[in-house]
Backbone bond lengths (Angstrom), bond angles and torsions (degrees), N, CA, C in turn:
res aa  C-N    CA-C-N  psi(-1)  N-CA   C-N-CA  omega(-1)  CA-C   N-CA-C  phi
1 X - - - 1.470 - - 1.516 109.40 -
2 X 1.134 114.32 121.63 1.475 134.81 170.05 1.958 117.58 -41.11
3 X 0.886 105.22 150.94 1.785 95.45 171.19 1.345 106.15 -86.30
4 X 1.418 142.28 6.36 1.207 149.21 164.74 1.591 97.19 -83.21
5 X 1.203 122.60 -37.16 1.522 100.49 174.00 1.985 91.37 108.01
6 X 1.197 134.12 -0.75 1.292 147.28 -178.84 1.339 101.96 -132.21
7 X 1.716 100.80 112.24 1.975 113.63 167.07 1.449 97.03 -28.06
8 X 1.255 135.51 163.59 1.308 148.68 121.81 1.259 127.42 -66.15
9 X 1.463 121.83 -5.58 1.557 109.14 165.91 2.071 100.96 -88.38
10 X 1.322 108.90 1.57 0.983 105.29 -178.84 1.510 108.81 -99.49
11 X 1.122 107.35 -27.57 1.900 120.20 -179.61 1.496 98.12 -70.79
12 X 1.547 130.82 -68.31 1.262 127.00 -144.13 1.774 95.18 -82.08
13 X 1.497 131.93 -19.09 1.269 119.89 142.97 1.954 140.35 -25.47
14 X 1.674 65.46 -71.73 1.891 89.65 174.12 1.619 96.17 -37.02
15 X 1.357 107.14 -72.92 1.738 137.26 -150.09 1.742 95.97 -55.47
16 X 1.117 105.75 -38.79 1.695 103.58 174.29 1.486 117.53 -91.74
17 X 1.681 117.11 -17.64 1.811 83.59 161.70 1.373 95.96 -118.92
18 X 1.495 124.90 57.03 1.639 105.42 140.35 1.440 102.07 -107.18
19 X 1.660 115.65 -30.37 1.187 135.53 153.78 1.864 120.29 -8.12
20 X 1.619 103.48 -57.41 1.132 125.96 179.44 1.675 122.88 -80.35
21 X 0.953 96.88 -18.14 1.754 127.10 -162.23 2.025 87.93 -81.24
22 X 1.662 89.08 -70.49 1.604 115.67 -175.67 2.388 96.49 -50.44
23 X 0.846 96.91 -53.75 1.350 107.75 -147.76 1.844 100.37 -75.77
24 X 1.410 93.63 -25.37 2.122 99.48 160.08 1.270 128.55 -58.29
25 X 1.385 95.62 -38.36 1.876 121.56 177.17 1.584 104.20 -67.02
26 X 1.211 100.82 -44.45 1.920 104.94 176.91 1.231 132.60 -80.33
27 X 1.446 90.99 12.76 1.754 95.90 -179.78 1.798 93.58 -110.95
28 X 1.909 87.55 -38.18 2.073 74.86 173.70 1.259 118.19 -50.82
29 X 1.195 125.76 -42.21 1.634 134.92 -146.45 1.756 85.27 -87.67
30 X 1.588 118.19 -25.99 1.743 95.49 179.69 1.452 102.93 -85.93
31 X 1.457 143.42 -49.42 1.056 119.64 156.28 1.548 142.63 -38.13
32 X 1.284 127.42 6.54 1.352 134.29 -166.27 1.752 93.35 -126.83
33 X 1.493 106.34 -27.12 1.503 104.25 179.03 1.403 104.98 -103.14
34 X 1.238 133.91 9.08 1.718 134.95 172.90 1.672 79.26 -104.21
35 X 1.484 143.77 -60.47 1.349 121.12 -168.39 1.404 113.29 -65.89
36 X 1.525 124.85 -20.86 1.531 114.10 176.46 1.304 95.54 -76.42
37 X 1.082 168.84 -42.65 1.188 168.39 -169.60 1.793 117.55 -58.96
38 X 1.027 102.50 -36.75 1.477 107.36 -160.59 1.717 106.83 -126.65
39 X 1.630 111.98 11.06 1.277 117.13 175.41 1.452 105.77 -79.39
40 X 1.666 115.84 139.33 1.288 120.19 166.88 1.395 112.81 54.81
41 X 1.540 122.34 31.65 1.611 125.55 -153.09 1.630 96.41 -137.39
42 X 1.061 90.26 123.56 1.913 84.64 171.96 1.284 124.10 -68.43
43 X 0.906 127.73 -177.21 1.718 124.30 163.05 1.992 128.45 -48.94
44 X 1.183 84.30 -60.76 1.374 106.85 174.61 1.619 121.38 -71.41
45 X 1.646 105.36 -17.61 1.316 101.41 157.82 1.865 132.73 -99.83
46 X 1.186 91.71 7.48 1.345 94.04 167.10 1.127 127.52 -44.39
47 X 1.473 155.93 -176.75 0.978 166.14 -163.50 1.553 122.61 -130.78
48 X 1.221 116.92 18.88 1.517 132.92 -174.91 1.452 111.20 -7.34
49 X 0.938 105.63 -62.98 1.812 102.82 -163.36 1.564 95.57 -66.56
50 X 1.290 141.71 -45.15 1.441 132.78 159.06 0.824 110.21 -23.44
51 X 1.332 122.50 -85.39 1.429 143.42 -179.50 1.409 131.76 -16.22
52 X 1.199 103.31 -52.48 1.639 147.39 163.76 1.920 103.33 -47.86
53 X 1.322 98.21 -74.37 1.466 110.79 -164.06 2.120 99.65 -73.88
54 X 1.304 113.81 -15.16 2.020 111.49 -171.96 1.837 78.31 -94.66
55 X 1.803 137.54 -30.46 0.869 123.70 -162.89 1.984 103.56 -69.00
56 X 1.417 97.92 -53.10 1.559 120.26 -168.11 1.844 101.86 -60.74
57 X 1.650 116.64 -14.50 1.539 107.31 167.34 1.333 121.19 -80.48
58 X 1.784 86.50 -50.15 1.556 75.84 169.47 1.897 133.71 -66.71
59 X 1.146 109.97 -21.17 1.518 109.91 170.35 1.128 113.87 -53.26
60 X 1.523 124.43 -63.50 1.421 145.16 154.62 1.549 124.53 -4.78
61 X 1.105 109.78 -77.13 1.810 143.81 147.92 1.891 93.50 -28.15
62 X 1.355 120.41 -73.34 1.205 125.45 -165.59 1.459 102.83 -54.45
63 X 1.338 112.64 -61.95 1.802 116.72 -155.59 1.759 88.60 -67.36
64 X 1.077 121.23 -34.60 2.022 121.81 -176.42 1.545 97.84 -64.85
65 X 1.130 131.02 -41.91 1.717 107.45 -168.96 1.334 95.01 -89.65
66 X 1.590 140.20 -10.33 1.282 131.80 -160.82 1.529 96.55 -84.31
67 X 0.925 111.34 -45.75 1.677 129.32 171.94 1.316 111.81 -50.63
68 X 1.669 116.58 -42.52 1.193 103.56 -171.84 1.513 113.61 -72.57
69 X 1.315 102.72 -14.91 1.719 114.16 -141.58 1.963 83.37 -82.06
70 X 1.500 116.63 -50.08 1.439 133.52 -167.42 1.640 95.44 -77.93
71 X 1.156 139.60 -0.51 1.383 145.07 171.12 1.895 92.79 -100.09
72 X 1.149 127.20 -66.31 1.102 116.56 147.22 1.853 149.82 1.89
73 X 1.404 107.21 -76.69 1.390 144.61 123.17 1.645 104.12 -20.83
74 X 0.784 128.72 -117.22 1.524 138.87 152.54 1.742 112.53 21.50
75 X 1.379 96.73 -72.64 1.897 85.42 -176.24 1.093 110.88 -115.79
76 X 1.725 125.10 31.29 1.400 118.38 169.01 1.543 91.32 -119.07
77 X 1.299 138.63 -36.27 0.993 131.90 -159.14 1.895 105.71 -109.81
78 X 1.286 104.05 -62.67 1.507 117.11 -162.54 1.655 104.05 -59.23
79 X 1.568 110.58 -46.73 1.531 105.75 -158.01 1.466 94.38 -129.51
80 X 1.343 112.46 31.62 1.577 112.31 179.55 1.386 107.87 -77.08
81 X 1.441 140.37 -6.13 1.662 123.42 -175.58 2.121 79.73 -118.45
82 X 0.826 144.17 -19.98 1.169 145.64 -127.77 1.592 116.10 -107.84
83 X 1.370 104.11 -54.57 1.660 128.86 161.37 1.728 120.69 -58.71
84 X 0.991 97.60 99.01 1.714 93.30 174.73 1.581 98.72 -52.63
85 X 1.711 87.62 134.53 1.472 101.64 172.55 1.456 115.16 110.74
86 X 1.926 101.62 -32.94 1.288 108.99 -178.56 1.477 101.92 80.17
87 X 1.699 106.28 172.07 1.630 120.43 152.39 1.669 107.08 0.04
88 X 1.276 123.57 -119.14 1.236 138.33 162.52 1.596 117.38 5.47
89 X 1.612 124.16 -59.68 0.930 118.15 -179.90 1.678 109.20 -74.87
90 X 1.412 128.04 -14.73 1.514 128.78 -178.24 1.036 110.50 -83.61
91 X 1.179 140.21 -53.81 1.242 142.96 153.96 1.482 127.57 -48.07
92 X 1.305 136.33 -17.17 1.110 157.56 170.47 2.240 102.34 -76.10
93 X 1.385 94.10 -23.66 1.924 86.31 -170.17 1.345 94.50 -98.80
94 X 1.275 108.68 137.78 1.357 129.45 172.52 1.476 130.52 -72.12
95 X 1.698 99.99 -24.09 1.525 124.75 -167.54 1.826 86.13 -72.92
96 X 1.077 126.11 -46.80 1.835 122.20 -164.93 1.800 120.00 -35.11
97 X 1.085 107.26 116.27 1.396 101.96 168.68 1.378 145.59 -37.09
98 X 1.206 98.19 -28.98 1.354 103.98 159.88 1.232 130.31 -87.38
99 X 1.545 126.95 -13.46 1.382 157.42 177.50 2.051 89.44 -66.18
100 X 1.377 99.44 -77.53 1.287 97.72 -167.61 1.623 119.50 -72.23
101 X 1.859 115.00 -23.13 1.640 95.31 156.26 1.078 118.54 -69.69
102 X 1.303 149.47 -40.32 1.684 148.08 -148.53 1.990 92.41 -84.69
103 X 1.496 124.59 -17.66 1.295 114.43 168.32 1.494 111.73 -97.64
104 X 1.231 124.10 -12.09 1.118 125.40 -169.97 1.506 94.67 -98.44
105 X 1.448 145.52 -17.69 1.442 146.11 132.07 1.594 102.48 -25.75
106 X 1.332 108.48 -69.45 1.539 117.29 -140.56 1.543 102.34 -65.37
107 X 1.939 110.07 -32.08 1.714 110.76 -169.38 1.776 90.14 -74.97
108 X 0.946 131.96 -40.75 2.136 131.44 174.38 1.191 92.86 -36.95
109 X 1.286 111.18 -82.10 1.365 108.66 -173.22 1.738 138.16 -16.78
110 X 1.529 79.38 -74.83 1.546 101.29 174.33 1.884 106.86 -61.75
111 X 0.877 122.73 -41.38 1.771 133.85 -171.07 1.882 85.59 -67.50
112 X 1.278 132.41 -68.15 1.283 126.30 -176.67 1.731 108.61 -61.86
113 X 1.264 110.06 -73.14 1.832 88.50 178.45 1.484 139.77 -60.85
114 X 1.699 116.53 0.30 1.671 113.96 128.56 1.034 131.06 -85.32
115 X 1.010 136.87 0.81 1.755 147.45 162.16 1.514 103.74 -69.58
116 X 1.395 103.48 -40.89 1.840 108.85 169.53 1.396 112.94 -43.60
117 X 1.399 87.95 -65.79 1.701 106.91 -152.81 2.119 102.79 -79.16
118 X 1.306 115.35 -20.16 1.550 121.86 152.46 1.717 120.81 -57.37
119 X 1.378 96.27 -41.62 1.289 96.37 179.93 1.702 117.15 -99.13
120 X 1.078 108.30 19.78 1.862 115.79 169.57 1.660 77.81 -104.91
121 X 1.463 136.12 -63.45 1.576 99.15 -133.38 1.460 92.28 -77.24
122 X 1.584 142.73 -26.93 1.238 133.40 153.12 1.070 123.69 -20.90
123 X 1.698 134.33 -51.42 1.139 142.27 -177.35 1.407 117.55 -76.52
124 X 1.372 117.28 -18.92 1.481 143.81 171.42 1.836 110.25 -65.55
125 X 1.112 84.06 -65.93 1.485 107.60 179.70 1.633 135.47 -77.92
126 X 1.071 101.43 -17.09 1.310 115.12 174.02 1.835 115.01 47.43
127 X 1.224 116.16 35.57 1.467 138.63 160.87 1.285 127.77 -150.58
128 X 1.278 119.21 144.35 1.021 170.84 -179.87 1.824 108.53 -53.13
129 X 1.160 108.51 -75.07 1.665 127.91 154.71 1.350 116.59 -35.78
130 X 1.281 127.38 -36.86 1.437 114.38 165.03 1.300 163.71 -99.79
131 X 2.215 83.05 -5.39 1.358 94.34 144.85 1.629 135.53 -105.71
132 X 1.302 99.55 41.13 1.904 118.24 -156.39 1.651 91.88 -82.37
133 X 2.062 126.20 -16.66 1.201 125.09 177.15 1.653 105.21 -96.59
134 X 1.145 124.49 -37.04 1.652 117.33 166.45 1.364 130.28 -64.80
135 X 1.332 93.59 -36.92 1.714 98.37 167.37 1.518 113.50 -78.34
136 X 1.331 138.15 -10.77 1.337 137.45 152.01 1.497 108.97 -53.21
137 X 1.661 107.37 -60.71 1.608 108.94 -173.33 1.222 120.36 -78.46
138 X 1.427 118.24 7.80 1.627 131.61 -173.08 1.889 98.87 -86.01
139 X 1.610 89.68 -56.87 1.504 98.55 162.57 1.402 137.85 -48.81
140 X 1.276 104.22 -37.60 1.492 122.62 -178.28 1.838 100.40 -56.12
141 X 1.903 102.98 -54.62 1.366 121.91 -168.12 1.631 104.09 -45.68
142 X 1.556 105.60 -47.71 1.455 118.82 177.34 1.238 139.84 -62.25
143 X 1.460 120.23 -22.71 1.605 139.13 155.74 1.582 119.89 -74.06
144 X 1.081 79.41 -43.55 2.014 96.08 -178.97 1.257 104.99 -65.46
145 X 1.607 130.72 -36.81 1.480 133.70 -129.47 2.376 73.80 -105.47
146 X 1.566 99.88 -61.74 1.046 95.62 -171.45 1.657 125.93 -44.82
147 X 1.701 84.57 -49.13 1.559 81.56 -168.53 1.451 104.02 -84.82
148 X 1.069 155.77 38.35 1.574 175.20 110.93 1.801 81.83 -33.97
149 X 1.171 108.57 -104.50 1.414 118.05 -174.15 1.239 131.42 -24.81
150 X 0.998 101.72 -46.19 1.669 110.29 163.45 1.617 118.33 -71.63
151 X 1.182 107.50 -31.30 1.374 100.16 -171.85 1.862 106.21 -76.12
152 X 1.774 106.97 -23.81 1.142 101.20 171.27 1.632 120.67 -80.53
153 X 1.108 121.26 -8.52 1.414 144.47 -179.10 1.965 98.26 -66.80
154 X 1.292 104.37 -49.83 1.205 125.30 -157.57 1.956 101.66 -98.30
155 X 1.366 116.33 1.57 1.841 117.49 -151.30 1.459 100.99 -70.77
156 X 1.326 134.29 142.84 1.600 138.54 165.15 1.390 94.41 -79.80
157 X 1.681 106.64 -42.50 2.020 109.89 -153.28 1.835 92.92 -87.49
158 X 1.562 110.24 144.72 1.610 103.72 169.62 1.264 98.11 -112.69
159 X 1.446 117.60 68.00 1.398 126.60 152.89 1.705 101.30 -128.01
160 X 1.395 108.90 147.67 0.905 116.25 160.18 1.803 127.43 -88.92
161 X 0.788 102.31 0.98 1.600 121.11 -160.80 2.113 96.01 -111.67
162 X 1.533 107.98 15.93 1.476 98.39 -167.24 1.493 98.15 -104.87
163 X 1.496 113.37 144.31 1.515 109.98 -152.51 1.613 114.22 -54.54
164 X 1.246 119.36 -41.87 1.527 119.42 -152.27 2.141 97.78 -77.02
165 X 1.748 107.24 -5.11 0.924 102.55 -179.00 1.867 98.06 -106.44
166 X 1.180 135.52 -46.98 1.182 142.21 -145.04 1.792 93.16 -73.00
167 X 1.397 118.52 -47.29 1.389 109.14 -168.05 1.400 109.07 -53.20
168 X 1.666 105.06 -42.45 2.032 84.17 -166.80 1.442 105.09 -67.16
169 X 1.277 122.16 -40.23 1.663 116.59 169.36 1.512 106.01 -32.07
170 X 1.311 104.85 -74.31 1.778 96.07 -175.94 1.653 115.53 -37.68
171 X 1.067 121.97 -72.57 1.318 132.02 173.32 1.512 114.95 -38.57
172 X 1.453 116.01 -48.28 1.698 102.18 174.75 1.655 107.79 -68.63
173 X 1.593 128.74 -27.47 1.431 126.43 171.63 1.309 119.78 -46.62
174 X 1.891 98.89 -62.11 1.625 111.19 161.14 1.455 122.96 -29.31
175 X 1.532 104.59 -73.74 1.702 96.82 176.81 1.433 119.40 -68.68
176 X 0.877 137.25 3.32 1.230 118.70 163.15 1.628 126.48 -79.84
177 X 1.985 88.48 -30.23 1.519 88.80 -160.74 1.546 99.39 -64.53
178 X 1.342 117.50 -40.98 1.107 147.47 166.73 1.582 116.07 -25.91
179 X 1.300 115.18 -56.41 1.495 111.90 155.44 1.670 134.61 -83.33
180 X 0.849 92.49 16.63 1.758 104.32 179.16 1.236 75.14 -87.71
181 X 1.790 106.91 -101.34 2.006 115.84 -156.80 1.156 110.92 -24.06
182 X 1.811 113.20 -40.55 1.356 94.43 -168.14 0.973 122.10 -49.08
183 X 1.911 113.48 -78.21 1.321 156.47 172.40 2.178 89.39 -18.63
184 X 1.303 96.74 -62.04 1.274 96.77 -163.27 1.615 114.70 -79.56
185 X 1.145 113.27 -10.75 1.386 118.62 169.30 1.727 111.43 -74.00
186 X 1.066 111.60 -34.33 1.208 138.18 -169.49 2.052 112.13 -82.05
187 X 0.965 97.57 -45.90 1.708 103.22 150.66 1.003 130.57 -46.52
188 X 1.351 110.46 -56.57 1.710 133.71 -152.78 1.674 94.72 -91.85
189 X 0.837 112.11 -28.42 1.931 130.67 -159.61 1.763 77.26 -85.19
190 X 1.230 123.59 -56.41 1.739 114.89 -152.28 1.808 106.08 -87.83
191 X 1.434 110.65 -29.93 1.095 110.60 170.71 1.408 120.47 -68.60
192 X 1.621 115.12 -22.76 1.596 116.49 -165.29 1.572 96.41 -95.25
193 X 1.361 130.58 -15.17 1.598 145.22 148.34 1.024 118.40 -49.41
194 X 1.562 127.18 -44.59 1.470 129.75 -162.54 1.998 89.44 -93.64
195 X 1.158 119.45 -31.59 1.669 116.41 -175.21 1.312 115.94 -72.27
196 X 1.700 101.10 -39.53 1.406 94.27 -172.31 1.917 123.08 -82.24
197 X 1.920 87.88 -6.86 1.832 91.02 159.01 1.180 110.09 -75.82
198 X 0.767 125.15 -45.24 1.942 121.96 -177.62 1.275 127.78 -92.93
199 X 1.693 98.26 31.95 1.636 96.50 172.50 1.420 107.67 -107.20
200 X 1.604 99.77 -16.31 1.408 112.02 173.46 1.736 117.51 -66.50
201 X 1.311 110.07 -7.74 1.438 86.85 -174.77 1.879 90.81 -131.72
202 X 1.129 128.47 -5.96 1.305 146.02 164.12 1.074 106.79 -46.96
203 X 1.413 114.90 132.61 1.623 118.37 -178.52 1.692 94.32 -110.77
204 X 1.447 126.42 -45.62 1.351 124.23 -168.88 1.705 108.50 -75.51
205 X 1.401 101.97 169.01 1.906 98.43 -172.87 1.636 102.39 -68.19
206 X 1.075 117.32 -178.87 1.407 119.80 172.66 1.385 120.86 -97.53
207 X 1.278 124.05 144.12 1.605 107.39 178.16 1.431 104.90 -132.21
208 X 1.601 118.26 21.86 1.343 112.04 177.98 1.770 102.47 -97.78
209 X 1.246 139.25 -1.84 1.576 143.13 169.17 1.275 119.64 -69.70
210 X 1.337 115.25 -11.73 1.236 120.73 165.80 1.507 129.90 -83.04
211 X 1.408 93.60 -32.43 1.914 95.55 166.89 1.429 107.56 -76.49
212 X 1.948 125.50 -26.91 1.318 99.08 178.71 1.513 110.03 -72.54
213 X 0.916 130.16 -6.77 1.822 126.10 -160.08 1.584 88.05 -94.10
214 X 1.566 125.92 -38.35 1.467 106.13 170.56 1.138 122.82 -100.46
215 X 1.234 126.49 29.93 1.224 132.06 146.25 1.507 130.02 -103.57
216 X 1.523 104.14 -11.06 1.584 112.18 167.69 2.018 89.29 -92.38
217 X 1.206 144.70 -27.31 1.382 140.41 164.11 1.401 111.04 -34.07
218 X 1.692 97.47 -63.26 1.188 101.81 -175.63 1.736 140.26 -79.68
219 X 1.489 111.52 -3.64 0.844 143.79 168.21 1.681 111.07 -72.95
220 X 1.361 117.67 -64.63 1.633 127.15 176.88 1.627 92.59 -69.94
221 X 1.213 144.14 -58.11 1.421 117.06 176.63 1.481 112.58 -58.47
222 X 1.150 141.20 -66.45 1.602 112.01 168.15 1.311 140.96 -12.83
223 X 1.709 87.03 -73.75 1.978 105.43 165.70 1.872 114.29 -38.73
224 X 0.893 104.95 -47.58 1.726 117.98 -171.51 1.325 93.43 -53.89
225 X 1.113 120.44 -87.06 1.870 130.89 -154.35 1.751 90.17 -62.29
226 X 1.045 136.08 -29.42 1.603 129.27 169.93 1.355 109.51 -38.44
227 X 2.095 95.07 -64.27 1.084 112.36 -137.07 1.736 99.90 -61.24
228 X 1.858 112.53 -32.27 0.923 127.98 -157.00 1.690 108.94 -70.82
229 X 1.283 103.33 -52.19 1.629 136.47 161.87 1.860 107.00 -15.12
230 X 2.039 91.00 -58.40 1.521 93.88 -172.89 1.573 96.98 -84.76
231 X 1.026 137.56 -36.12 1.735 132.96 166.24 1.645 106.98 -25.48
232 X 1.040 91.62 -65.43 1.894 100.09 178.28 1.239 122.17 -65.08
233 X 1.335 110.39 -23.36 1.834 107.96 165.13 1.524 108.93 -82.86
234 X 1.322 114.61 -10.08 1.811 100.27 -169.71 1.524 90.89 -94.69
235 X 1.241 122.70 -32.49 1.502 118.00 -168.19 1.636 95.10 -95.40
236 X 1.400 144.50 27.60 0.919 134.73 166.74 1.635 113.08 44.00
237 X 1.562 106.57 47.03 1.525 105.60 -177.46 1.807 102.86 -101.44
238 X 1.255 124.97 122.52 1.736 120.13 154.90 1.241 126.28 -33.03
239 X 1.355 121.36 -13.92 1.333 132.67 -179.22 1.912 105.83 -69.65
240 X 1.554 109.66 -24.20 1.273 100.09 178.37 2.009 121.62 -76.70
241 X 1.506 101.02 -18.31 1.604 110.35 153.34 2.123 106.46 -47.32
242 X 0.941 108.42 -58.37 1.410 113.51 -170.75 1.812 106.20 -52.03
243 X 1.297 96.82 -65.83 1.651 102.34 -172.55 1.368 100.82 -72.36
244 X 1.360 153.95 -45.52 1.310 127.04 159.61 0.819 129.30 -32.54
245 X 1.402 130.63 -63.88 1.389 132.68 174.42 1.233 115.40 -43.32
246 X 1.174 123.82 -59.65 1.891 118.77 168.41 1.540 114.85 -51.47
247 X 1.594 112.64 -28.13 1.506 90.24 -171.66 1.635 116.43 -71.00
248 X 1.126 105.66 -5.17 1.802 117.68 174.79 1.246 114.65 -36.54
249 X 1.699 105.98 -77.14 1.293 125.51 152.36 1.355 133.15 -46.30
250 X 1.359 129.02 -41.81 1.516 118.46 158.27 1.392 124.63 -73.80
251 X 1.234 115.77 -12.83 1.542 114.34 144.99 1.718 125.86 -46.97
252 X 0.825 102.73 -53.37 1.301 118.20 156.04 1.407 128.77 -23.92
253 X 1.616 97.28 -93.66 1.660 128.01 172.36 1.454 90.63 -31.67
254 X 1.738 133.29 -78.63 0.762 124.23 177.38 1.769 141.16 -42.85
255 X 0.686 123.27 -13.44 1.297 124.23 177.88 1.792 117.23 -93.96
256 X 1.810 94.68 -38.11 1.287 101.27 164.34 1.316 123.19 -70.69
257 X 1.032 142.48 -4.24 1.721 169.17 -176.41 1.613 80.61 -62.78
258 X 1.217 84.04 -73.94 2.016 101.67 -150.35 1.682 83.14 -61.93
259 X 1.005 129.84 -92.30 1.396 133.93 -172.64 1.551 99.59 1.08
260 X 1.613 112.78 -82.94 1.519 118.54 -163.16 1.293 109.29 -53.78
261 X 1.024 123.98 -45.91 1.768 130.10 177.33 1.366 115.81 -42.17
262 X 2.069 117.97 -48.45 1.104 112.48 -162.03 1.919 91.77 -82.94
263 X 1.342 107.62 -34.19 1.857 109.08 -176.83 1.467 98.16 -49.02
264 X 0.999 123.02 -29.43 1.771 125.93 -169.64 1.407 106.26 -73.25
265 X 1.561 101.31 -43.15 2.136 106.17 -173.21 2.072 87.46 -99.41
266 X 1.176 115.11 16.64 1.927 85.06 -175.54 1.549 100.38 -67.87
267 X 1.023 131.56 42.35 1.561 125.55 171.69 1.239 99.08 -126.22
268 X 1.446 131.06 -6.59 1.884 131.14 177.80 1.446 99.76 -71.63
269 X 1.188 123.39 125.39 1.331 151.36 -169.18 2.183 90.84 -55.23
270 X 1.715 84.83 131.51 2.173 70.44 -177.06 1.674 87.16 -73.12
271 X 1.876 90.19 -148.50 1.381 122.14 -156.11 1.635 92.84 -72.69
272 X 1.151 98.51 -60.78 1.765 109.79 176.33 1.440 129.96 -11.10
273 X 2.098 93.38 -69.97 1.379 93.58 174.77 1.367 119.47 -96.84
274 X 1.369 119.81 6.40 1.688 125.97 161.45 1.578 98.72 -54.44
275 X 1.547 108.06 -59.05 1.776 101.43 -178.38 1.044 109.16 -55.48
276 X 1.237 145.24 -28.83 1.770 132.71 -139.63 2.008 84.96 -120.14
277 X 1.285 104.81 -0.01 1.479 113.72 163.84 1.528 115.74 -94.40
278 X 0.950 105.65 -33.32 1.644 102.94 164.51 1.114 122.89 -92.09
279 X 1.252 135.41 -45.11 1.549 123.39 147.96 1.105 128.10 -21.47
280 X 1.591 112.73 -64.99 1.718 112.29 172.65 1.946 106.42 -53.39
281 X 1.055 118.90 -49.03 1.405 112.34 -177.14 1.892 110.38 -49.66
282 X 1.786 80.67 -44.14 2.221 69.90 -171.67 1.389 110.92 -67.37
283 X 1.450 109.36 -41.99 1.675 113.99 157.63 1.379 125.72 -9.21
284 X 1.806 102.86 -55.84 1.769 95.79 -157.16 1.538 86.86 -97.92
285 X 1.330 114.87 -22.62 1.763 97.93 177.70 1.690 106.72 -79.86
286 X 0.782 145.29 -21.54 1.454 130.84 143.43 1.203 122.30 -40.56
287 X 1.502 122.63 -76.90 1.404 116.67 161.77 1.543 131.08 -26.47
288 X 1.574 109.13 -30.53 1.655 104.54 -174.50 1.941 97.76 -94.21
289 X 1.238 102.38 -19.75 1.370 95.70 -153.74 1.874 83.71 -85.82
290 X 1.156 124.20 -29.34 1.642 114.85 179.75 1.515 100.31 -115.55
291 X 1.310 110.67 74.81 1.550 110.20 172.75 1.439 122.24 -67.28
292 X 1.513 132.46 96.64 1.027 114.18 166.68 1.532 149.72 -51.61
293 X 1.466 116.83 161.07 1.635 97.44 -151.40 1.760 92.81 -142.69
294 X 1.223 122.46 149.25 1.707 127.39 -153.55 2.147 88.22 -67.39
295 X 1.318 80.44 144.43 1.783 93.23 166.49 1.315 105.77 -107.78
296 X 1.779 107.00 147.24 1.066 97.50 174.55 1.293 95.79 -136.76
297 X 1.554 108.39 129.15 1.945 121.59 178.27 1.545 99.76 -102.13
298 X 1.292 102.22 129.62 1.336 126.44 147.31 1.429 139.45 -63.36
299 X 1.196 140.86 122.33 1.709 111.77 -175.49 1.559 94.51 -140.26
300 X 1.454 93.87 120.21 1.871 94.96 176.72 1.233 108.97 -108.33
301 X 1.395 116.00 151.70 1.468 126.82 -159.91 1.743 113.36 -100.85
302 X 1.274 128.67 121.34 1.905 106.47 -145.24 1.932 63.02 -129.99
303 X 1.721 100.29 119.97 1.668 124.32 157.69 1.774 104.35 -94.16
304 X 1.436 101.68 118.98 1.675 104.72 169.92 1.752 96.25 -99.94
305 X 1.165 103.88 154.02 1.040 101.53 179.48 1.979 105.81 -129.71
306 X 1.241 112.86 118.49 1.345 130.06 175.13 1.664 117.77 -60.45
């Protein structure tokens, strides 16, 4: 019996078919974000490094439920009379190989889809200085995440909930959640800056407010299942097996969110010609407001006479 008060052959069940449920939805949203990508798009305009990073989630996502499913396999079927403790006690040890690959998936994951979202508001922002606090907590995610893993690689106790193991979990949850809002507060904050200068001189509606609203979406759905994740590690509830495991897949969902949204606006004029759109605007209102008007010089001809 679990310290949640729920077997664990009954938790890590649950956790793999909502797991599966969650992780169907994330294969739609990668097919819908490989066709926004490559609609009406030549070869050479694809978006590769996108491409690359929606390809490497979904793999990610894939090899984590495959694991779960053969972890699964594993202590209901393979070592179910065999394992002291039974079911419950196999799933309950942290030391299991499949325990520590299917988490050692989940810290990649998470380490690449804030590396995403660090490297949009960089690309947003065009400095250096402002992501010098996410890339601290990006790092943080990366020590914590590792040595989490290892320490379960390495565990005497088959609880996960046993102190010298549970804090870095807490702490890698912390920093992460921590670099999402930022990173993503920090996007949404510079893009809704750069719109609201150029709405003033914009005659057509805007269509760049829609990627911030799904990118603050996707940001509070992340944050949420985190936030909940670390709830269940402070109260030592099994329920945080469940919401980890899904956040794999809503890692995912989320990222493809933003993806399809911006493939939907890649025709919104970038930063570039927004400026060279307001320029031309102050341009012609200068021009109207100091209209020039024809000169006319005189030249009189002065004969001295000697």
């Amino acid at each position: 019996m679990a310290s949640g008060g729920i077997p664990m052959d009954a938790v890590v069940t649950m956790s793999v078919l909502l797991e599966g449920v969650v992780y169907g939805f994330s294969v739609l949203m990668f097919i819908g974000t490989i066709w926004a990508l490559t609609y009406n798009c030549r070869v050479q305009d694809i978006n590769r490094p996108v491409a690359v990073v929606a390809v490497l989630l979904l793999i990610l996502s894939t090899a984590h439920i495959v694991v779960n499913i053969i972890r699964i396999e594993d202590g209901l079927v393979k070592y179910r009379d065999t394992y002291p403790g039974g079911p419950s006690g196999f799933f309950a040890d942290v030391s299991q190989d499949t325990f520590v690959i299917k988490n050692a998936f989940y810290v990649v994951q998470t380490l690449l889809a804030d590396g995403v979202v660090i490297y949009r508001c960089h690309a947003v922002w065009q400095s250096l200085l402002v992501i010098i606090l996410p890339c601290v907590l990006w790092c943080s995610v990366a020590v914590t995440g590792v040595y989490a893993v290892y320490s379960c690689s390495q565990a005497s106790s088959s609880s996960i909930f046993a102190k010298a193991l549970a804090q870095w979990v807490m702490v890698f949850l912390a920093s992460t959640i921590a670099t999402n809002l930022l990173s993503s507060g920090l996007l949404a904050y510079r893009i809704w800056t750069i719109e609201r200068a150029v709405s003033t001189v914009r005659a057509s509606k805007s269509n760049v407010m829609p990627i911030v609203r799904v990118l603050v979406d996707a940001a509070v759905l992340y944050t949420v299942v985190l936030f909940i994740a670390l709830v269940c590690f402070v109260c030592s509830n099994t329920g945080e097996t469940v919401v980890v495991d899904m956040a794999m897949p809503i890692m995912s969902i989320a990222f493809y969110m933003v993806l399809i949204r911006i493939a939907i606006n890649r025709n919104t004029p970038s930063y570039l010609s927004t400026t060279r759109e307001i320029s031309s605007k102050a341009e012609q209102g200068h021009s109207r407001q100091y209209k020039m008007k024809p000169l006319q010089v005189h030249v009189r001809t002065l004969t001295t006479a000697t």
